[in-house]
PQR file of N, CA, C, O and H, with PARSE charges and radii, in Angstrom:
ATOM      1  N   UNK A   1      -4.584 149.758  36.071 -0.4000 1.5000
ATOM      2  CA  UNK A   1      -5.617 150.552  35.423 -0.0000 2.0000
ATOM      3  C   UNK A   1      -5.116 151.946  35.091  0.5500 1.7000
ATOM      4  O   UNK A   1      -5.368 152.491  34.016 -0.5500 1.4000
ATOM      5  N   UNK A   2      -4.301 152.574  36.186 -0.4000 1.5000
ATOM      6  CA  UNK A   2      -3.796 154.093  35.135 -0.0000 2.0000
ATOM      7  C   UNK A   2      -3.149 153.627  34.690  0.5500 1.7000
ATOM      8  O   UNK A   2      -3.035 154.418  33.754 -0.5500 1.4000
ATOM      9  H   UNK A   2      -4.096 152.131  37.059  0.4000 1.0000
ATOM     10  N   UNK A   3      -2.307 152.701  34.424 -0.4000 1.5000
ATOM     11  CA  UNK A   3      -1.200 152.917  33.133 -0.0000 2.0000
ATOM     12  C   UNK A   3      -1.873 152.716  31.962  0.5500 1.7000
ATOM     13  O   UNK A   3      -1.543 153.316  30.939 -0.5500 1.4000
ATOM     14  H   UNK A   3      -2.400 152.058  35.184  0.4000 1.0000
ATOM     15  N   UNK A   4      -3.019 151.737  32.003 -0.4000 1.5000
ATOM     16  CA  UNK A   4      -3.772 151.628  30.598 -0.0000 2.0000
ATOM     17  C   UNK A   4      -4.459 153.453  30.499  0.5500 1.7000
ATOM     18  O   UNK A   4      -4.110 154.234  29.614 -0.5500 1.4000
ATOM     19  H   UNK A   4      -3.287 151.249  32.833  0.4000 1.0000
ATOM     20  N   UNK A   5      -5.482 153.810  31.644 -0.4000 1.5000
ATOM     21  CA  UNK A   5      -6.032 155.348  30.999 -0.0000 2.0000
ATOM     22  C   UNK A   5      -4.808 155.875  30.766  0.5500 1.7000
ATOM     23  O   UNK A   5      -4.829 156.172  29.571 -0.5500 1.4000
ATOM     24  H   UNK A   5      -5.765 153.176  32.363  0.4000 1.0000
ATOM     25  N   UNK A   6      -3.618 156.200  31.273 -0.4000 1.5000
ATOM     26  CA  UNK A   6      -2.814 157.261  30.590 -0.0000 2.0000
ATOM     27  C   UNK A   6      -2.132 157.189  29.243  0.5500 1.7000
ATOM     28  O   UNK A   6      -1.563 158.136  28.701 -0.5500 1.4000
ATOM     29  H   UNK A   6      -3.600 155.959  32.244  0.4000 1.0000
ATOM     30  N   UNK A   7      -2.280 155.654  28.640 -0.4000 1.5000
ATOM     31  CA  UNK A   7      -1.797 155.327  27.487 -0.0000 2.0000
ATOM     32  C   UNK A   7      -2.611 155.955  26.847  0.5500 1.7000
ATOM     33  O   UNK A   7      -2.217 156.991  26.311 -0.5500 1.4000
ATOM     34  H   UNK A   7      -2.742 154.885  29.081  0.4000 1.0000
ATOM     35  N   UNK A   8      -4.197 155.491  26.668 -0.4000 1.5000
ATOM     36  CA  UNK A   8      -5.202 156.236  26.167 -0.0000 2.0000
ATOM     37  C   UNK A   8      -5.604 157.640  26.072  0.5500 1.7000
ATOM     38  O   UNK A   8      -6.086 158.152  25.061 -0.5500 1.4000
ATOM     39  H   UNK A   8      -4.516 154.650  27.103  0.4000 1.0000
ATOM     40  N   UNK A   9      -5.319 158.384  27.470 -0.4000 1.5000
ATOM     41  CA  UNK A   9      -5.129 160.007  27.080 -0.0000 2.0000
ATOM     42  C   UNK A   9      -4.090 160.380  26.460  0.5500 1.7000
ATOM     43  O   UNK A   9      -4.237 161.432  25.839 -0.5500 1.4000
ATOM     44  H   UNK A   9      -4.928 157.968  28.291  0.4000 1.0000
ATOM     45  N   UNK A  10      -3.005 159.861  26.396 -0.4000 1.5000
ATOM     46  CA  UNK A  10      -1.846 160.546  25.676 -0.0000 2.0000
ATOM     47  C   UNK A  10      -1.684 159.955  24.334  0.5500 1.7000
ATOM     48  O   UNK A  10      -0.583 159.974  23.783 -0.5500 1.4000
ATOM     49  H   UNK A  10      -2.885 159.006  26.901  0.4000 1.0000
ATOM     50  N   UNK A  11      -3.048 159.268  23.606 -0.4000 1.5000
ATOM     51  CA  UNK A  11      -3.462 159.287  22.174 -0.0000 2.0000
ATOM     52  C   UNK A  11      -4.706 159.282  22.029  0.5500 1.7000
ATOM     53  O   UNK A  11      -5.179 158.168  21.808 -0.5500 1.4000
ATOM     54  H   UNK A  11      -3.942 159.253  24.053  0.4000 1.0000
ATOM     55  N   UNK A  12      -5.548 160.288  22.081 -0.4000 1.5000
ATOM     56  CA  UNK A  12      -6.805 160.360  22.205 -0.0000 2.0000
ATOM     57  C   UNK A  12      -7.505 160.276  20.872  0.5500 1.7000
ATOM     58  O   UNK A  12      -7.265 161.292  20.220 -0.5500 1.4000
ATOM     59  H   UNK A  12      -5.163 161.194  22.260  0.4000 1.0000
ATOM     60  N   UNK A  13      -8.274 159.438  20.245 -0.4000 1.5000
ATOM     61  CA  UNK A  13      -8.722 159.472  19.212 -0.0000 2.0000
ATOM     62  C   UNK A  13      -8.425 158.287  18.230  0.5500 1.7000
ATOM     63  O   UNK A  13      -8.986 158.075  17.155 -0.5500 1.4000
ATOM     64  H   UNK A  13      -8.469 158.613  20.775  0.4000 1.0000
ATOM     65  N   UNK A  14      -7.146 157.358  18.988 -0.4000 1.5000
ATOM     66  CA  UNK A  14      -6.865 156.462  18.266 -0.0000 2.0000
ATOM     67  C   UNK A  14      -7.229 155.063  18.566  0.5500 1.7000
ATOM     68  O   UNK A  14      -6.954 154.672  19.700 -0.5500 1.4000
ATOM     69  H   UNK A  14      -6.690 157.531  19.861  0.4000 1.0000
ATOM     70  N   UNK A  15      -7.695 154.388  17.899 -0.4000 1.5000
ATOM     71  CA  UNK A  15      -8.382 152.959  17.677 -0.0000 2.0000
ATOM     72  C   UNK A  15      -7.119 151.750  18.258  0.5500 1.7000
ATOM     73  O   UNK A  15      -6.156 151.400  17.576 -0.5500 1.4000
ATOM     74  H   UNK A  15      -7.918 154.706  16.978  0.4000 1.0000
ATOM     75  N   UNK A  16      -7.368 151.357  19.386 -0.4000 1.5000
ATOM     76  CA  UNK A  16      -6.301 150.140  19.682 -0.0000 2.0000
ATOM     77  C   UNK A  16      -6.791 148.939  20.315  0.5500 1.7000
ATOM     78  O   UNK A  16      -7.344 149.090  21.404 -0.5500 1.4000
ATOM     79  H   UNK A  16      -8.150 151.642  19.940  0.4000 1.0000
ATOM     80  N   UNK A  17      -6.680 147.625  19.777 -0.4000 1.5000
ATOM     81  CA  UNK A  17      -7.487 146.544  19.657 -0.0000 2.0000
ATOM     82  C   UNK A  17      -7.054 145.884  21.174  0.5500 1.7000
ATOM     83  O   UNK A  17      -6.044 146.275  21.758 -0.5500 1.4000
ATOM     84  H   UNK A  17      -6.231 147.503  18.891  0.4000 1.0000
ATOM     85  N   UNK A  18      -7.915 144.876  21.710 -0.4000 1.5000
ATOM     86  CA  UNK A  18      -7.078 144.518  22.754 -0.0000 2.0000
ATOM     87  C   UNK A  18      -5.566 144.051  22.998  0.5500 1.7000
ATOM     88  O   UNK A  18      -4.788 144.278  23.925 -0.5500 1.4000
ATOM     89  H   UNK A  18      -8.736 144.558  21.236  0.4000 1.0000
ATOM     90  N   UNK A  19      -5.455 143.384  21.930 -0.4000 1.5000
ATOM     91  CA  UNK A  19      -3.417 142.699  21.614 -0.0000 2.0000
ATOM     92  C   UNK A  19      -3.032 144.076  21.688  0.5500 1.7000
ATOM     93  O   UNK A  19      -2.020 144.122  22.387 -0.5500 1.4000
ATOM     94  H   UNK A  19      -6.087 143.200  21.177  0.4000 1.0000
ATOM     95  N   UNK A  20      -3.362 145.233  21.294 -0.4000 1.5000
ATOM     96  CA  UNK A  20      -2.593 146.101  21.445 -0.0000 2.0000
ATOM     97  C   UNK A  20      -2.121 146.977  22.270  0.5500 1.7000
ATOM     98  O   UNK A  20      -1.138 147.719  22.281 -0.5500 1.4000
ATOM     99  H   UNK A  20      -4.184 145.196  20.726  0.4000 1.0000
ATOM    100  N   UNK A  21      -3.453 146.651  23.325 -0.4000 1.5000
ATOM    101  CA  UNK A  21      -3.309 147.722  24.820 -0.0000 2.0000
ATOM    102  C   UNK A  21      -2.494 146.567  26.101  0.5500 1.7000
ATOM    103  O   UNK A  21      -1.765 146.834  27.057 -0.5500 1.4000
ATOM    104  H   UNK A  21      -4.252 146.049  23.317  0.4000 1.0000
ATOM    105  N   UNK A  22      -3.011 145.271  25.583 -0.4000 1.5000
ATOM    106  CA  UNK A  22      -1.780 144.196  25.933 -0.0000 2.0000
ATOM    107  C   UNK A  22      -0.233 144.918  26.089  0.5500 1.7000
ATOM    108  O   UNK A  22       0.539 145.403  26.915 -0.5500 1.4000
ATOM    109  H   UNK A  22      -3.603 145.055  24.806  0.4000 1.0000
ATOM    110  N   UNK A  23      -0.362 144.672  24.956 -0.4000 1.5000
ATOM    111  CA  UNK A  23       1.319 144.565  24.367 -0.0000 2.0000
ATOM    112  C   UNK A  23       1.783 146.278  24.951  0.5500 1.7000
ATOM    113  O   UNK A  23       2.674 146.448  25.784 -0.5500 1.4000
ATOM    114  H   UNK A  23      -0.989 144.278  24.285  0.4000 1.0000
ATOM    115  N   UNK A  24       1.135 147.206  24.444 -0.4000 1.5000
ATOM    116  CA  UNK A  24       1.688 148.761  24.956 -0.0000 2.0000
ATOM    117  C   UNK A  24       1.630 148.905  26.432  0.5500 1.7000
ATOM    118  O   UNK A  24       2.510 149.654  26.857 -0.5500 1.4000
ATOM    119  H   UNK A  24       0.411 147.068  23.768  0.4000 1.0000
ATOM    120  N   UNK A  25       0.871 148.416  27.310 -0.4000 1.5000
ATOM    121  CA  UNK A  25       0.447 148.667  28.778 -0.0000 2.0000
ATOM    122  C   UNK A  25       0.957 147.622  29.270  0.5500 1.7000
ATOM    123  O   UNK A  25       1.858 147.923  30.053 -0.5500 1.4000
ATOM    124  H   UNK A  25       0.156 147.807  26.965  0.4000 1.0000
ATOM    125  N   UNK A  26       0.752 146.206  29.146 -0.4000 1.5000
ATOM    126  CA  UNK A  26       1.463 145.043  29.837 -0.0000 2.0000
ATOM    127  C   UNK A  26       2.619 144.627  29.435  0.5500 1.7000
ATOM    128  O   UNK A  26       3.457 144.422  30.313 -0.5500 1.4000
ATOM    129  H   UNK A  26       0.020 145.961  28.510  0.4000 1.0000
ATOM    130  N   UNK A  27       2.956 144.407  28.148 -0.4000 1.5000
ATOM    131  CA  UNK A  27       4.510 144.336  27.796 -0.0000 2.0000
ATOM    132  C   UNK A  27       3.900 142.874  27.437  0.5500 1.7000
ATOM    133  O   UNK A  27       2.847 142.238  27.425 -0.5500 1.4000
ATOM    134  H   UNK A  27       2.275 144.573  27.434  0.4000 1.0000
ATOM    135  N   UNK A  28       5.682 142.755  27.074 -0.4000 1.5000
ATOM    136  CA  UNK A  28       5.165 140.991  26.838 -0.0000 2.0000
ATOM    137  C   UNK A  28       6.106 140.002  28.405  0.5500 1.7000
ATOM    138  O   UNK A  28       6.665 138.906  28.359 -0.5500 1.4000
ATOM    139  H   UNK A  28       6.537 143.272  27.085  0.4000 1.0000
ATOM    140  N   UNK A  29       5.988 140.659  29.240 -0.4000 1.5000
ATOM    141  CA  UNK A  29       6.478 140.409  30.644 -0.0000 2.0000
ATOM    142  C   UNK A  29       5.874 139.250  31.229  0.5500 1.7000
ATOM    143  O   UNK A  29       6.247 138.405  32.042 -0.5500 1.4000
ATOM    144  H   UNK A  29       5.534 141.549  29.277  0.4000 1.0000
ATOM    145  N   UNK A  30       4.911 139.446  30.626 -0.4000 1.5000
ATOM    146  CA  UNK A  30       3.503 138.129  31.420 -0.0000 2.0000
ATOM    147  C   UNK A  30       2.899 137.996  30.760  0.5500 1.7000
ATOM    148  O   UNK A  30       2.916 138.653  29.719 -0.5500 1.4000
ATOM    149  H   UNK A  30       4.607 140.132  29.965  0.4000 1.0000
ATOM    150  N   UNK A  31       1.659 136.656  31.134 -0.4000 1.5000
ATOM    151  CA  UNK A  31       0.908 136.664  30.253 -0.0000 2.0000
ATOM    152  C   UNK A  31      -0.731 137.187  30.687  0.5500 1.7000
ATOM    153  O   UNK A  31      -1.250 136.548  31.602 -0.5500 1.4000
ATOM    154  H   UNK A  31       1.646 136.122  31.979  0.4000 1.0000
ATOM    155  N   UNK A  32      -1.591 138.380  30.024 -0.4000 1.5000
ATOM    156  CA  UNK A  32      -2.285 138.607  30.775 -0.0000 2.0000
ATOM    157  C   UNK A  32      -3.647 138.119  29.311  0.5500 1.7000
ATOM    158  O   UNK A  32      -3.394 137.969  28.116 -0.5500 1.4000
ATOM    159  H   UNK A  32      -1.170 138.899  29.281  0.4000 1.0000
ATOM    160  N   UNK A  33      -4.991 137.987  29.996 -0.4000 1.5000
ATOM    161  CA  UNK A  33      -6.384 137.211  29.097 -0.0000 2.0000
ATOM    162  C   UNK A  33      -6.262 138.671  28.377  0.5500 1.7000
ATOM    163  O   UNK A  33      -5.756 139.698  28.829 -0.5500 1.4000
ATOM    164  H   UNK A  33      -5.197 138.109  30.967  0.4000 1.0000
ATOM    165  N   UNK A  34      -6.896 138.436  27.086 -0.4000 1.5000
ATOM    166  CA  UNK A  34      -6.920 139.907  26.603 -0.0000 2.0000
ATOM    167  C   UNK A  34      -8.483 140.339  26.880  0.5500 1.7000
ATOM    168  O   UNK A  34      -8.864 141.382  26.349 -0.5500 1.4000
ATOM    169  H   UNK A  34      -7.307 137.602  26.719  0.4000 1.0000
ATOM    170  N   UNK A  35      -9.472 139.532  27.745 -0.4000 1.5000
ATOM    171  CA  UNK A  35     -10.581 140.192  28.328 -0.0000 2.0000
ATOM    172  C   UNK A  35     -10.411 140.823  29.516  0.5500 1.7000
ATOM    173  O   UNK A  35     -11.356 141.325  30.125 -0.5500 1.4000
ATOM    174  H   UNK A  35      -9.162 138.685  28.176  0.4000 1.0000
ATOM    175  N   UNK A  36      -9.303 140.843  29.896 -0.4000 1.5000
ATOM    176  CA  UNK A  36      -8.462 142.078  31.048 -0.0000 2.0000
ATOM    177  C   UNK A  36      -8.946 143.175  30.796  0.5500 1.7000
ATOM    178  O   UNK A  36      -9.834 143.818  31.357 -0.5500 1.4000
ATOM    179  H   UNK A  36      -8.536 140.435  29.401  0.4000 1.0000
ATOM    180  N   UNK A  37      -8.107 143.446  29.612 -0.4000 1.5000
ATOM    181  CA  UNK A  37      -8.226 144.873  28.918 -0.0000 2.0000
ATOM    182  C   UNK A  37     -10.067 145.421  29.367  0.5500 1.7000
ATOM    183  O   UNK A  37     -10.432 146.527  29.766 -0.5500 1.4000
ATOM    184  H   UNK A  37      -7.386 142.924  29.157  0.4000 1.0000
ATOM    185  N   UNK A  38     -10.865 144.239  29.121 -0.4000 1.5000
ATOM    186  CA  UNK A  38     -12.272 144.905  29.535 -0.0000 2.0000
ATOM    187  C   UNK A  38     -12.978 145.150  30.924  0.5500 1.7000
ATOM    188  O   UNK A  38     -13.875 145.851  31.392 -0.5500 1.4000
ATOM    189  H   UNK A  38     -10.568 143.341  28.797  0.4000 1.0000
ATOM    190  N   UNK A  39     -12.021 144.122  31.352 -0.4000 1.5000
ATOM    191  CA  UNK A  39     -12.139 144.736  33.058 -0.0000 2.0000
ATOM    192  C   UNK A  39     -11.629 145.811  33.333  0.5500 1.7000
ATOM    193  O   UNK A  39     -12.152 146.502  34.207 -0.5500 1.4000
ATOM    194  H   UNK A  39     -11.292 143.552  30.972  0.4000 1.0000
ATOM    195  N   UNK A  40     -10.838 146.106  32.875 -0.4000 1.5000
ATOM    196  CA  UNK A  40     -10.189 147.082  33.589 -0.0000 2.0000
ATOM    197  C   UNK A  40     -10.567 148.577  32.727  0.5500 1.7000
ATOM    198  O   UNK A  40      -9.989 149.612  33.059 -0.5500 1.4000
ATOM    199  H   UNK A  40     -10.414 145.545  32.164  0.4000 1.0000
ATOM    200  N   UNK A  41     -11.568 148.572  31.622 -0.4000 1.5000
ATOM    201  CA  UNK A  41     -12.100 149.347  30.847 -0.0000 2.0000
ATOM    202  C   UNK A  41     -13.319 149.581  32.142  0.5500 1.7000
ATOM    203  O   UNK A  41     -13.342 150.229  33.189 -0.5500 1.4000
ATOM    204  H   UNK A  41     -12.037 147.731  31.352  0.4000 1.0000
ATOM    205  N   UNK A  42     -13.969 148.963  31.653 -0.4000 1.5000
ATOM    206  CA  UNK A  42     -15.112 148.874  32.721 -0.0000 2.0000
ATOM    207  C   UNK A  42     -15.249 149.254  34.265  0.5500 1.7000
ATOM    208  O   UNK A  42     -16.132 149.902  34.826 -0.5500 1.4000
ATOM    209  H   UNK A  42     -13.950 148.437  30.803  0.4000 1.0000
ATOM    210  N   UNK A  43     -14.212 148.707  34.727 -0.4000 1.5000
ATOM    211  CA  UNK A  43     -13.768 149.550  36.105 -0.0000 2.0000
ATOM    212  C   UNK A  43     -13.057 151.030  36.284  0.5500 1.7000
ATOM    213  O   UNK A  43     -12.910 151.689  37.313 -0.5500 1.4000
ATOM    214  H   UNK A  43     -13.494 148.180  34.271  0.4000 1.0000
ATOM    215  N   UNK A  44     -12.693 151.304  35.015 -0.4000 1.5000
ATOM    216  CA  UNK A  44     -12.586 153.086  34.978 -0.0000 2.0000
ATOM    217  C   UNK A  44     -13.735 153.564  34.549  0.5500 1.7000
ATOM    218  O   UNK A  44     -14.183 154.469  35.254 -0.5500 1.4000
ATOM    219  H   UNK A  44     -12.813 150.768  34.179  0.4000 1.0000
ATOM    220  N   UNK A  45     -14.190 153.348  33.888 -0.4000 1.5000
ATOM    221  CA  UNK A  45     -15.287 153.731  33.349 -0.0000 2.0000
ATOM    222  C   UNK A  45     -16.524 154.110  34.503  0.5500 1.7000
ATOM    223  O   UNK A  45     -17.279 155.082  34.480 -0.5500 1.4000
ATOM    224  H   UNK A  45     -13.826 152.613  33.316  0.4000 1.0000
ATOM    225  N   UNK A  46     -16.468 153.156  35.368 -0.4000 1.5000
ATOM    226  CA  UNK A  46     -17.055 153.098  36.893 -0.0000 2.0000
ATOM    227  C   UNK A  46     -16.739 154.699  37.758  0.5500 1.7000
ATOM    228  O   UNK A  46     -17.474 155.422  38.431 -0.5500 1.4000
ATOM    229  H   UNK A  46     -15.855 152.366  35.387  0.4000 1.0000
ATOM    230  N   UNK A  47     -15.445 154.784  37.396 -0.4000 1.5000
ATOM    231  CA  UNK A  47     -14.370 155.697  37.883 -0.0000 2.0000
ATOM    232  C   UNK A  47     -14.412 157.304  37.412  0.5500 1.7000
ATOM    233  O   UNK A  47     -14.303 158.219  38.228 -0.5500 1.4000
ATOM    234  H   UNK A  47     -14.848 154.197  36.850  0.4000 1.0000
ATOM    235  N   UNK A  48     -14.570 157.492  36.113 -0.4000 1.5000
ATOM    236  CA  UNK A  48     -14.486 158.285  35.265 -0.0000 2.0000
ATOM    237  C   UNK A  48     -15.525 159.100  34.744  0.5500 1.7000
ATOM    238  O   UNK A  48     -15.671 160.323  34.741 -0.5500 1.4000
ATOM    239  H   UNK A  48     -14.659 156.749  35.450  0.4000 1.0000
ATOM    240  N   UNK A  49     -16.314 158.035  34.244 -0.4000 1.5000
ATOM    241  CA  UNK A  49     -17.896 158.642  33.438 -0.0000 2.0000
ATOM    242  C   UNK A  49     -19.066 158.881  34.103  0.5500 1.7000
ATOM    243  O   UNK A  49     -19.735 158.141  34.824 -0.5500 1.4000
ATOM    244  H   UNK A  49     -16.195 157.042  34.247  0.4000 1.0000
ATOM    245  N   UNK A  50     -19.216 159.981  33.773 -0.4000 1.5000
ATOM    246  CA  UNK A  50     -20.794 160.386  34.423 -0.0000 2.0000
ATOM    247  C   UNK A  50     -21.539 159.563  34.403  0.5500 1.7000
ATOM    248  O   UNK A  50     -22.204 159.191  35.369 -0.5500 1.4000
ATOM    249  H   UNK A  50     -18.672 160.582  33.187  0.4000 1.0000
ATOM    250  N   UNK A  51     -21.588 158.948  32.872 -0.4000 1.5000
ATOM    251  CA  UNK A  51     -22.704 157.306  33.181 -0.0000 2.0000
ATOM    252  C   UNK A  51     -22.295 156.444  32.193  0.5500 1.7000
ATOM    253  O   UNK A  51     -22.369 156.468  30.965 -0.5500 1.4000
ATOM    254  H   UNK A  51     -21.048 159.250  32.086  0.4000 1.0000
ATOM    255  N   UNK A  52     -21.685 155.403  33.290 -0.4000 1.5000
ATOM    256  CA  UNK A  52     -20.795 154.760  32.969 -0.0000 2.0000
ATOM    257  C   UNK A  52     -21.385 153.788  31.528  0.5500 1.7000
ATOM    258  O   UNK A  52     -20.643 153.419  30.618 -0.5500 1.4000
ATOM    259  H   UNK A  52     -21.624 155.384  34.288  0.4000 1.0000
ATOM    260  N   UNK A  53     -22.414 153.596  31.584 -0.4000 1.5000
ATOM    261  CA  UNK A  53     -23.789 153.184  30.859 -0.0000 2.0000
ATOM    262  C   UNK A  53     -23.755 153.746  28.953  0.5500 1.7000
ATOM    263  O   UNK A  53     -24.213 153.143  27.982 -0.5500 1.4000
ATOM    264  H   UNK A  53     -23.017 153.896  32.323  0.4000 1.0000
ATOM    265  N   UNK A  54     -22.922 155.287  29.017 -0.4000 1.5000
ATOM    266  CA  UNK A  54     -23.171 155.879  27.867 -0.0000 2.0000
ATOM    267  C   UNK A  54     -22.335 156.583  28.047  0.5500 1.7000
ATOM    268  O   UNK A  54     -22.554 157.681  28.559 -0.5500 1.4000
ATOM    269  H   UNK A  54     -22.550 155.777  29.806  0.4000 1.0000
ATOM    270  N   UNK A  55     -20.818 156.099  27.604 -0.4000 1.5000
ATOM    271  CA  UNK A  55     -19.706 156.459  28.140 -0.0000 2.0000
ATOM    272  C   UNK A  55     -19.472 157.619  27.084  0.5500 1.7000
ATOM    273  O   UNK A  55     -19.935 157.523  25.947 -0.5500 1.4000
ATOM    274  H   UNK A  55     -20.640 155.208  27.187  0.4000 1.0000
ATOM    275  N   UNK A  56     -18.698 158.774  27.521 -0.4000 1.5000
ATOM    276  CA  UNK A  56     -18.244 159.612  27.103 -0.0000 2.0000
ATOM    277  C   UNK A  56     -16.583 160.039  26.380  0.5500 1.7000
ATOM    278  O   UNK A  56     -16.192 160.673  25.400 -0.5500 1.4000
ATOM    279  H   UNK A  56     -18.322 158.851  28.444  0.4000 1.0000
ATOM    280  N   UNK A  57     -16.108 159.460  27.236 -0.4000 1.5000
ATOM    281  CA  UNK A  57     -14.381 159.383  27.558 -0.0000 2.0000
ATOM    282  C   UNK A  57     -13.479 157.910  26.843  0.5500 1.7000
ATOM    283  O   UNK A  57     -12.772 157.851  25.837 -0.5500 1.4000
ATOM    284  H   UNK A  57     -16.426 158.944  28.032  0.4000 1.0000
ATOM    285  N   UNK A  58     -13.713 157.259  27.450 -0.4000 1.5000
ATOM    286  CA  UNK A  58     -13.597 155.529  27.023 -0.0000 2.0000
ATOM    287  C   UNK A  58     -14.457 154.894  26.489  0.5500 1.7000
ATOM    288  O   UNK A  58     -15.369 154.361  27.121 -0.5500 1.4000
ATOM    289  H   UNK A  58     -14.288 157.307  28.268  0.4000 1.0000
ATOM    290  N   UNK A  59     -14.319 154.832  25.169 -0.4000 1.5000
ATOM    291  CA  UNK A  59     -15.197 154.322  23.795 -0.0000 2.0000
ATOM    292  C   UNK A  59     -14.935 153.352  23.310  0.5500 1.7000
ATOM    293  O   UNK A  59     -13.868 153.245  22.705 -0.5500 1.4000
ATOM    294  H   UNK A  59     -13.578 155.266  24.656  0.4000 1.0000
ATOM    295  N   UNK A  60     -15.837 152.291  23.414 -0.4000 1.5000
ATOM    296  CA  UNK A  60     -15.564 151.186  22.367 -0.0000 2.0000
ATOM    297  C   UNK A  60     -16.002 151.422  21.215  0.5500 1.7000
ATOM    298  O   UNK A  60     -17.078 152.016  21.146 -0.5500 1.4000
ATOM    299  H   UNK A  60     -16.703 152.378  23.906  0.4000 1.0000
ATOM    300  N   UNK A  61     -15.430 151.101  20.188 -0.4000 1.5000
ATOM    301  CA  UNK A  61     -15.852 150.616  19.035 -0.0000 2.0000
ATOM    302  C   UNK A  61     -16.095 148.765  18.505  0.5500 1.7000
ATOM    303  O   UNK A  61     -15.187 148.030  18.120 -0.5500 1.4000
ATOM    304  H   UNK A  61     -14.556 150.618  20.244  0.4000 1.0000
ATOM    305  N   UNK A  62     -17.369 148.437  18.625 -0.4000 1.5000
ATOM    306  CA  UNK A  62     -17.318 147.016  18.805 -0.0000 2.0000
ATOM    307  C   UNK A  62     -17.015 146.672  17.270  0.5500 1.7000
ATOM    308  O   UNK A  62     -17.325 147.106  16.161 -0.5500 1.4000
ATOM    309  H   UNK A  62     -18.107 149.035  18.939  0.4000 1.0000
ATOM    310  N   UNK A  63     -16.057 145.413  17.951 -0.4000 1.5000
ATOM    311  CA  UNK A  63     -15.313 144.576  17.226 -0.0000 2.0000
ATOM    312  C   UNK A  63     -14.130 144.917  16.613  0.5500 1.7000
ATOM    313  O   UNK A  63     -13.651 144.371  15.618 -0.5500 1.4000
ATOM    314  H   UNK A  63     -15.805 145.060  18.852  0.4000 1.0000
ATOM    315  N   UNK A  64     -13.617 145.955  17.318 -0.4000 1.5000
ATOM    316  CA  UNK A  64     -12.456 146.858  17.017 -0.0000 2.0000
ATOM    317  C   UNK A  64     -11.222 146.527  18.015  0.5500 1.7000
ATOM    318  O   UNK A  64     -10.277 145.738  18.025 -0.5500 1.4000
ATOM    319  H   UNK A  64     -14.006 146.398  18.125  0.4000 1.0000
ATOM    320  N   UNK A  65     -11.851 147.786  19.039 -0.4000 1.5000
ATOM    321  CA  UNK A  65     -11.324 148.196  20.145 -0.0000 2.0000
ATOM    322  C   UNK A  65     -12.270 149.191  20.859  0.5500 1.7000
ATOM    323  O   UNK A  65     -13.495 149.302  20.808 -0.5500 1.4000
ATOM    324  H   UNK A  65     -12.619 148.427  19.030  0.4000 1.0000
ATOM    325  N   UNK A  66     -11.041 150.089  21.747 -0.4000 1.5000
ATOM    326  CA  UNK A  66     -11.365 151.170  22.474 -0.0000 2.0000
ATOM    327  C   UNK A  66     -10.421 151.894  21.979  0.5500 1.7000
ATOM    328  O   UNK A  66      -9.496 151.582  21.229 -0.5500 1.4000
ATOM    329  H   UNK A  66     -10.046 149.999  21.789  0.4000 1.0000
ATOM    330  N   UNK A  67     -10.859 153.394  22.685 -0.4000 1.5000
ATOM    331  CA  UNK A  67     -10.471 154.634  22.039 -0.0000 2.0000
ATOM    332  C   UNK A  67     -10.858 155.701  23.143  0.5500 1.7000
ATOM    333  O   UNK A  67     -11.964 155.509  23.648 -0.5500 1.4000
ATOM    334  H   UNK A  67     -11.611 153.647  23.294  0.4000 1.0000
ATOM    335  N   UNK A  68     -10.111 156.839  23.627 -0.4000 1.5000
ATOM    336  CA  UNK A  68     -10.043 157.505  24.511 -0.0000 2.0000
ATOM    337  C   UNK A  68     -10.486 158.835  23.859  0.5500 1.7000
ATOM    338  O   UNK A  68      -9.516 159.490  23.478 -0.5500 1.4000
ATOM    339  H   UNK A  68      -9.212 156.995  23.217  0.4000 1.0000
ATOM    340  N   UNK A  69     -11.684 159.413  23.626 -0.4000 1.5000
ATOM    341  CA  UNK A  69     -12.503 160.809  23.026 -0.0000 2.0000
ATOM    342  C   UNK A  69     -11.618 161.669  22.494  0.5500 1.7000
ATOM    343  O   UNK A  69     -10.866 161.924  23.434 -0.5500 1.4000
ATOM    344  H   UNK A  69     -12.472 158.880  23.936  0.4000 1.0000
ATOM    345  N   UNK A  70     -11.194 162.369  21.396 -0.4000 1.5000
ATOM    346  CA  UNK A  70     -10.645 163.048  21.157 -0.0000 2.0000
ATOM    347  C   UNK A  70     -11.377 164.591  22.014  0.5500 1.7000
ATOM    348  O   UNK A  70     -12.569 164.819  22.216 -0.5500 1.4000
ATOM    349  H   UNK A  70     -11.805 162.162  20.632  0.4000 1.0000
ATOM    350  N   UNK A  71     -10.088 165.512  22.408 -0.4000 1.5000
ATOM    351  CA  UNK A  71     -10.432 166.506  22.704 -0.0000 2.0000
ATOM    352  C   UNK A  71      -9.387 167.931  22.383  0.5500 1.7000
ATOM    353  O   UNK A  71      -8.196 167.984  22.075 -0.5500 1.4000
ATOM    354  H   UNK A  71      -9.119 165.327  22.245  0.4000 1.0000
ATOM    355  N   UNK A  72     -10.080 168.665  22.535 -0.4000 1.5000
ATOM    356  CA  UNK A  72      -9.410 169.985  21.926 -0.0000 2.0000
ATOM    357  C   UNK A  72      -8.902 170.929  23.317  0.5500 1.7000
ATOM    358  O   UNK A  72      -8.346 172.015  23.157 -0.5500 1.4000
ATOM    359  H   UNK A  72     -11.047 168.622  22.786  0.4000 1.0000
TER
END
C-alpha cells in the first residue's frame, strides 16, 4: 500500500487506470487481480481521509481510474 500512495503523490493530478498502477507499483513480477488496486485504495483511504466516504486526497474517477489531488 505505500508504494502504490507514493507513486500517486509523486504525480498528483494524473489519471492512472488500474493496468497501470499494476504495472508501475507491482511490476510484471506477479500476477496481481487488478481489483487489488481497489483494496488497497480503500484501505488508505481508511488511513488517510478525514472521511473516507468523500474522499479528498485519493480520487476516483469512475470508469477511468484514480488520481492523487493535485496540490500547490
Amino acid at each position: 500500500e505505500i508504494k502504490l500512495l507514493t507513486f500517486l503523490i509523486k504525480h498528483p493530478g494524473r489519471v492512472y487506470t488500474r493496468e497501470e498502477l499494476l504495472n508501475y507499483v507491482w511490476g510484471d513480477e506477479s500476477y496481481v487481480e487488478p481489483r487489488t488496486v481497489d483494496v488497497h485504495i480503500s484501505r488508505l483511504r481508511a488511513l488517510i481521509e478525514p472521511d473516507k466516504e468523500k474522499p479528498s486526497y485519493l480520487l476516483t474517477l469512475r470508469g477511468i481510474g484514480y488520481k492523487f489531488a493535485e496540490y500547490e
